[in-house]
C-alpha positions as CSV (number, residue, x, y, z in Angstrom):
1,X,30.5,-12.7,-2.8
2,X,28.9,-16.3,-2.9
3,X,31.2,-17.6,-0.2
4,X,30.7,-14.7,2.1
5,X,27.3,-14.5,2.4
6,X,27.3,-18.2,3.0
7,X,29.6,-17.9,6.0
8,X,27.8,-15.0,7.3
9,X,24.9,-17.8,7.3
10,X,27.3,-20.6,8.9
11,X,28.2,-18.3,11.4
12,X,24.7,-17.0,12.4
13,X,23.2,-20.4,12.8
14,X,26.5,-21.0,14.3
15,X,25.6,-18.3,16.9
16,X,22.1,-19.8,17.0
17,X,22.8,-23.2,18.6
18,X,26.3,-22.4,20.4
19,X,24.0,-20.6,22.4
20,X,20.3,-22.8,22.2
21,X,18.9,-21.8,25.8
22,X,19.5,-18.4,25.4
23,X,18.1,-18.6,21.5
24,X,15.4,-20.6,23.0
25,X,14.2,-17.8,26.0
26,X,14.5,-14.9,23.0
27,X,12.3,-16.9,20.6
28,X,10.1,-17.7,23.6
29,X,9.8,-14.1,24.2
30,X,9.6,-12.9,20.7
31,X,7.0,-15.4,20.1
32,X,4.7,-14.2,22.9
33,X,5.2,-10.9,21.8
34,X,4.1,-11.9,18.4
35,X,1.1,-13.6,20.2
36,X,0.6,-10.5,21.6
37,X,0.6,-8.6,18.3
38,X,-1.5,-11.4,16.8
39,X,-3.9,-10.8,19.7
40,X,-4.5,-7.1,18.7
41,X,-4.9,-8.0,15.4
42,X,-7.8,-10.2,15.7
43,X,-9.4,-7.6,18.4
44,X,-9.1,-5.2,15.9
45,X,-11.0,-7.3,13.5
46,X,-13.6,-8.3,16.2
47,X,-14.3,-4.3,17.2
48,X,-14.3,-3.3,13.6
49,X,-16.8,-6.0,12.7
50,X,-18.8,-4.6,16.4
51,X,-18.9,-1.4,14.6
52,X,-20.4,-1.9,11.5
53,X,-23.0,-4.5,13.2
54,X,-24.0,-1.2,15.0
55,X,-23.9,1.1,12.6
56,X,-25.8,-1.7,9.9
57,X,-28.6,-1.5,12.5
58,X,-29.0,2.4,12.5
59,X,-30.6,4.5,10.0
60,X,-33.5,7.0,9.4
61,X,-36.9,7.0,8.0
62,X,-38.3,9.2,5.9
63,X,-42.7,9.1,5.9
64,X,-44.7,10.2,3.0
65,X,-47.8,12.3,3.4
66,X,-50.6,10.0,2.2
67,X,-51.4,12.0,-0.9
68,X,-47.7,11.8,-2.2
69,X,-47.8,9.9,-5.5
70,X,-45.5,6.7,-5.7
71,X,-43.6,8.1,-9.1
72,X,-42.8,11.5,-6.7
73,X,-41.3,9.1,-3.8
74,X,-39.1,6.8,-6.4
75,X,-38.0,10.0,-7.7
76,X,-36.8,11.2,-4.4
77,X,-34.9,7.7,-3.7
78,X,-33.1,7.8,-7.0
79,X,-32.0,11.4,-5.3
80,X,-31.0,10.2,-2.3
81,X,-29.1,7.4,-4.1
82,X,-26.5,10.1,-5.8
83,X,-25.6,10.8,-2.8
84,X,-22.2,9.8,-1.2
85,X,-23.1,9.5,2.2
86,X,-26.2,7.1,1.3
87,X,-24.7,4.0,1.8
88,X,-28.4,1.9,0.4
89,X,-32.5,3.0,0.9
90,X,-35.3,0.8,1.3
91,X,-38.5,1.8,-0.3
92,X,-41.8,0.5,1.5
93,X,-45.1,1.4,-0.1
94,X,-48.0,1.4,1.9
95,X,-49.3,-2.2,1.2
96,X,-45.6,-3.4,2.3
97,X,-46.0,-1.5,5.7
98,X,-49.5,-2.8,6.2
99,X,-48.4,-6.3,5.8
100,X,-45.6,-5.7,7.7
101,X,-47.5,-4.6,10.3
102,X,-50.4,-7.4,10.4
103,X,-47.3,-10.3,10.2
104,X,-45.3,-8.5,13.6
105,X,-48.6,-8.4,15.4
106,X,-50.3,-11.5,14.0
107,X,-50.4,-12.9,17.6
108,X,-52.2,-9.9,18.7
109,X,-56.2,-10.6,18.4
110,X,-57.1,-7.0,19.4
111,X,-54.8,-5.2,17.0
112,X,-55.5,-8.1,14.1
113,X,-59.8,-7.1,14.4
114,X,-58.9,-3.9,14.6
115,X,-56.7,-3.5,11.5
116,X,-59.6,-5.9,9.8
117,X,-62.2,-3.1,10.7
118,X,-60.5,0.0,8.6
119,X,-61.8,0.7,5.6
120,X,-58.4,1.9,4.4
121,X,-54.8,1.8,5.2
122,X,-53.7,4.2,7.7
123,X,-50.1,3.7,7.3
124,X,-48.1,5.6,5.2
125,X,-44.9,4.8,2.1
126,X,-41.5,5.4,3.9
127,X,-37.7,5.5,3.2
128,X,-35.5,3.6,5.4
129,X,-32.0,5.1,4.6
130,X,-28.5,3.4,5.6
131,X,-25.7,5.9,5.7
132,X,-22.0,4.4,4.7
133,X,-20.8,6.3,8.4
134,X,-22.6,6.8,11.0
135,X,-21.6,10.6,11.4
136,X,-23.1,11.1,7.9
137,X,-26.8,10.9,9.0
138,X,-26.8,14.5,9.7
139,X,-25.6,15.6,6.1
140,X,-28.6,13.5,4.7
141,X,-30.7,14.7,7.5
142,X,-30.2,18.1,6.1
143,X,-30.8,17.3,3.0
144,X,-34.2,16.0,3.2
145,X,-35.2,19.5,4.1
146,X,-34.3,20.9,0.6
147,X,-37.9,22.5,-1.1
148,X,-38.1,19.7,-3.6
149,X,-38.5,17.0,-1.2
150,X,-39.8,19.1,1.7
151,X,-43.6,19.4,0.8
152,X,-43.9,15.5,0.2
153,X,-42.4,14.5,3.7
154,X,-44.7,13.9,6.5
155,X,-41.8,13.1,9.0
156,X,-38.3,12.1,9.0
157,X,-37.1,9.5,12.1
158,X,-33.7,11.4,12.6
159,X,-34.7,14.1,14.9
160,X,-36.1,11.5,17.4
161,X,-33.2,9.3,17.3
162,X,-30.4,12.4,16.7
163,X,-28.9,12.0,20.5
164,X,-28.6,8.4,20.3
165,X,-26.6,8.6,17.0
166,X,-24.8,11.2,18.5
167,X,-23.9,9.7,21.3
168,X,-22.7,6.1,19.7
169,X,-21.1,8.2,17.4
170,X,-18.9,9.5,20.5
171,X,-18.9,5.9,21.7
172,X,-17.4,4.4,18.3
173,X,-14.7,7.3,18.1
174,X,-13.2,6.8,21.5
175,X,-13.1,2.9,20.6
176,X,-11.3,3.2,17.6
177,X,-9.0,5.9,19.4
178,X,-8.5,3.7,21.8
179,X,-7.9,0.3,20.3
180,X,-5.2,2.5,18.1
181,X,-3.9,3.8,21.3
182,X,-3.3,0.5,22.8
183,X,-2.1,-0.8,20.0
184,X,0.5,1.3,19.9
185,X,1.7,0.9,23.5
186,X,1.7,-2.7,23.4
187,X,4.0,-3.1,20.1
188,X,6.3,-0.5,21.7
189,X,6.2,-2.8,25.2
190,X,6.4,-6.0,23.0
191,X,9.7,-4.5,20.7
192,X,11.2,-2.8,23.9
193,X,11.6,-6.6,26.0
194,X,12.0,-8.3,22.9
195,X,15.1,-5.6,22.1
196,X,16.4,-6.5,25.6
197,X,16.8,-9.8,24.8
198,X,18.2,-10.2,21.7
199,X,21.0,-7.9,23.5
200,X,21.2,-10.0,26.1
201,X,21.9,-12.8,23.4
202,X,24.3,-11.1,22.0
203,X,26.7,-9.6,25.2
204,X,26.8,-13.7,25.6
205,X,29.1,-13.2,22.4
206,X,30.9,-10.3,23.0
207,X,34.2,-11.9,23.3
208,X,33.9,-13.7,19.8
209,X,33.1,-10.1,18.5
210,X,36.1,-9.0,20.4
211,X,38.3,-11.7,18.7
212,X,36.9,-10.7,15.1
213,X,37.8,-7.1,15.3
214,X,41.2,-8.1,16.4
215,X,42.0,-10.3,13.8
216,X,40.8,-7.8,11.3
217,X,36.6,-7.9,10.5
218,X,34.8,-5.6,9.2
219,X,31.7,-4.1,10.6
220,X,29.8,-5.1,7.9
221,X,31.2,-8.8,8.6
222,X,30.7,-8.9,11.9
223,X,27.4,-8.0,12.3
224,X,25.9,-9.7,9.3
225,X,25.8,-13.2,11.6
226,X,23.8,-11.8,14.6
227,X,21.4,-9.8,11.6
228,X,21.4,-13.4,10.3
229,X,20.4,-15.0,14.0
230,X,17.9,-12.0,14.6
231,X,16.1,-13.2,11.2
232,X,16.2,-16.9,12.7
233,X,14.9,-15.6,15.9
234,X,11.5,-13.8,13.5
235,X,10.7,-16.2,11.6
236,X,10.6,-19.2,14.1
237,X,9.1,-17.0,16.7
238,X,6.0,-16.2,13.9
239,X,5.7,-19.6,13.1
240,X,5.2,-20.6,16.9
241,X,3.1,-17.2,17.2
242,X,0.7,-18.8,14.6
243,X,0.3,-22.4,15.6
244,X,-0.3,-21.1,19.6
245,X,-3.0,-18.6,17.7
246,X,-4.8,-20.9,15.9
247,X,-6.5,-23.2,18.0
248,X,-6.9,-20.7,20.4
249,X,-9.2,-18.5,17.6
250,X,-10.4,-22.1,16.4
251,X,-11.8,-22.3,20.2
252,X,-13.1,-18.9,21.0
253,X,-14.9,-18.5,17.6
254,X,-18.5,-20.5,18.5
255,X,-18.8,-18.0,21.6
256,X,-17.9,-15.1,19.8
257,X,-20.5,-15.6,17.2
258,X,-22.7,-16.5,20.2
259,X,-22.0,-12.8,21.6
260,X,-21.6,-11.2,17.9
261,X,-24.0,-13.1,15.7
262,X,-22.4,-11.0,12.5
263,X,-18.8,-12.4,13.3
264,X,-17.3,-15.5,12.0
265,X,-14.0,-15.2,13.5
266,X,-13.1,-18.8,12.4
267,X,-13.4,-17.4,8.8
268,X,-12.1,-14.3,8.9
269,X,-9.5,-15.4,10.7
270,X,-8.7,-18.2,7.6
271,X,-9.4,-16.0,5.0
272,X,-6.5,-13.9,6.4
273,X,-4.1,-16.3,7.2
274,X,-1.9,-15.9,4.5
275,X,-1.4,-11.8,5.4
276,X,-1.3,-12.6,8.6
277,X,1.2,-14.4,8.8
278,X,3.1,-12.1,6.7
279,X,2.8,-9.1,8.7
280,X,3.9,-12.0,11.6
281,X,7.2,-12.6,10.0
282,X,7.2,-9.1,9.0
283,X,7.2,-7.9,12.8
284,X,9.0,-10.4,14.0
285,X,12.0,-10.5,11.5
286,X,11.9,-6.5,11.5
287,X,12.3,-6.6,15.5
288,X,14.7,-9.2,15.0
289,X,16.6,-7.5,12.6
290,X,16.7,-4.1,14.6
291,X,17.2,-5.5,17.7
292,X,20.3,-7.7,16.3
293,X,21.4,-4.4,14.6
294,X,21.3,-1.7,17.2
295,X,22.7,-4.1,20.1
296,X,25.6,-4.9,17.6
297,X,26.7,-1.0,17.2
298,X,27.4,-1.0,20.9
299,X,29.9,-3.5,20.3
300,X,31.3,-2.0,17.2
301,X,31.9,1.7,18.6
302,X,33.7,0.5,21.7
């Protein structure tokens, strides 16, 4: 068993250099393709991280009528904190908001005197509630009309800002749909020219597959060599996928964290090396593999 699988692997490396300019143009092409794939990774990890920088900006506020004690708006946020939609709350008393308020129009003289003048706060305790998905804010929306909350609340943001959730909710949905989409289409492109030429690869060999069947091969035995070759042809082409990728991420990441502040795509795109290239040699052996495997049974049924 030993000595066959070892000149199944003779044979496929055999295969492998009789043929190196051919081998060479499909690994050229499977490694683009892998680029490719590598590509829509990382654009998936840029939009996803897009995404939640958007959402992470929006939520809604909830205002307290003045004469709502402090004990009656903790207890509401421990409520709101059960919740599974709630995704964190912010509690800011009236003192906070004032100070707030003085230190974003500190450079303001006219506002400053005039806040300077009151005899008491005017502003009033508030919630600022972050929901885990942006389609959630409704649920908690409704939910802050319940009766025990209800008489404390003075106003709640959401119905001011309800369009423009609902409308980047729209705008999120169709980019995920869409990135999954083209996703999609470009691994089917990428396996449909990189299954063309590992045929191609192979028909160079037809006669030697000719020659085995005549002298006796098996089908298993035959085809285990150009499996062997398509496995050759996945795991070089994801190695050369990977060191094209990296300085070109390496490169990119200063301007994209000039354009998305919240993305380091440098780090991300170390901390995930490792799986990354796994699901690279995954791809790449797996079209390798099925490539070498379905342009084989050609040969074999003839």
């Amino acid at each position: 068993m030993i000595t066959t699988l070892l000149r199944i692997v003779k044979y496929g490396l055999q295969n492998f250099f009789r043929n190196i300019w051919l081998s060479t143009a499909t690994i050229v092409v499977m490694a683009m393709t892998l680029i490719v794939f590598g590509g829509l990774i990382m654009g998936n990890v840029i939009t996803n991280t897009i995404i939640a920088s958007i959402q992470d900006k929006i939520d809604i506020s909830v205002y307290f009528k003045n004469e709502s004690p402090e004990d009656e708006i903790l207890r509401i946020k421990s409520t709101l904190e059960t919740l599974p939609e709630v995704k964190s709350i912010e509690y800011v008393s009236k003192d906070d908001a004032l100070a707030i308020f003085k230190e974003r129009h500190k450079d303001d003289p006219t506002i400053s005197q005039a806040i300077e003048q009151l005899n008491e706060n005017p502003l009033l305790a508030s919630l600022n509630i972050k929901a885990r998905d942006s389609e959630e804010y409704p649920v908690i929306a409704g939910y802050l009309n319940n009766d025990s909350i209800k008489p404390f609340v003075n106003k709640v943001s959401y119905s001011q800002n309800a369009a423009v959730i609902n409308r980047l909710n729209k705008i999120l949905s169709i980019s995920r749909k869409g990135g999954l989409a083209l996703t999609a289409i470009m691994t089917l492109i990428a396996i449909l020219i990189t299954f063309n030429t590992v045929r191609l690869a192979i028909y160079s060999s037809r006669e030697s597959i000719n020659i085995m069947r005549l002298v006796g091969g098996s089908n298993f035995f035959i085809r285990s060599p150009f499996l062997v070759e398509g496995m050759i042809y996945g795991v070089i082409s994801a190695v050369i996928s990977l060191l094209v990728i990296t300085p070109v991420v390496y490169f990119v990441s200063p301007y994209a964290s000039i354009m998305v502040p919240e993305l380091n795509l440098w780090g991300d795109f170390l901390s995930g090396l490792i799986p990354l290239l796994f699901y690279q040699l995954l791809f790449g052996v797996g079209v390798g593999l099925v490539s070498s495997f379905i342009a084989i049974g050609k040969y074999l049924k003839d």
